[in-house]
N, C-alpha and C positions, 0 to 999 in steps of 0.2 A: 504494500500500500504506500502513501504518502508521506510526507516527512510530518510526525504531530503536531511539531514546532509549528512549522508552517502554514498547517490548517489552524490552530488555534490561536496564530496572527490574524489571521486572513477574516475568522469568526470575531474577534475584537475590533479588527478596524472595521467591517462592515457592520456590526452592531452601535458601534461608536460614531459612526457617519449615518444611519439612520438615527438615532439619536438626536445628536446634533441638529437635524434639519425635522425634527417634530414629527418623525412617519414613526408608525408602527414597526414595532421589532419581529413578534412571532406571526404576526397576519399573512404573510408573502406564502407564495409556494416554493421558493429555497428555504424557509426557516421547517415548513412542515416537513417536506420533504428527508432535510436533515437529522429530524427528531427520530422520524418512522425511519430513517437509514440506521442511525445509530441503533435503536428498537431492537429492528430485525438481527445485527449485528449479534448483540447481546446474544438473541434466541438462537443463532449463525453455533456463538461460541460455545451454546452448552449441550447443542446435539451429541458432539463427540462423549461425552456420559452415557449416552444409552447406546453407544455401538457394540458393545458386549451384547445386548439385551436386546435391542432393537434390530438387529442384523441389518439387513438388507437393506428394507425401509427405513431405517437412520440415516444411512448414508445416502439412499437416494434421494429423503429429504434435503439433506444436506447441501449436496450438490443443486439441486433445484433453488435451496433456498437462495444460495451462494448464487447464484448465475441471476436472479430476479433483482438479489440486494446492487450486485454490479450496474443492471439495467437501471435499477431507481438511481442509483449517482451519477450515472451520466446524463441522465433528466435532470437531478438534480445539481449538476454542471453548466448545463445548458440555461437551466433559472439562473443561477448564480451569475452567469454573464451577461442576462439579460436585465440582469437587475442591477448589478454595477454601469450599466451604459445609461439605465435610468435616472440615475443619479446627477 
């Protein structure tokens, strides 16, 4: 993935630049978008616990979920720059 440093520059300054110009912070589809990435993320991390138990369908979970949560960030990539040009 990305450098963390980096994303939680990037999450500062553009919180701090909506800010500053009176606009809403979590109303945007980059800020939902973000929460439900990290979300998924989370649930991403703790499939690998039931791969004992869950066989098959764990991992295939898995993999699916993992290939959807990519899709949502490059959507939400694509907000993110449309929304900095907004500015």
């Amino acid at each position: 993935m990305d450098n963390p440093s980096l994303s939680n520059e990037g999450a500062a300054g553009g919180v701090l630049s909506l800010m500053m110009q009176g606009r809403p912070i979590f109303e945007s589809g980059h800020a939902v978008s973000g929460l439900l990435g990290l979300s998924l993320l989370a649930v991403q991390a703790s499939l690998p616990t039931v791969f004992a138990s869950g066989g098959a369908a764990a991992r295939t979970a898995h993999a699916y979920l993992g290939t959807a949560i990519l899709a949502l960030f490059a959507v939400h990539a694509v907000q993110g720059i449309q929304l900095g040009l907004s500015i």
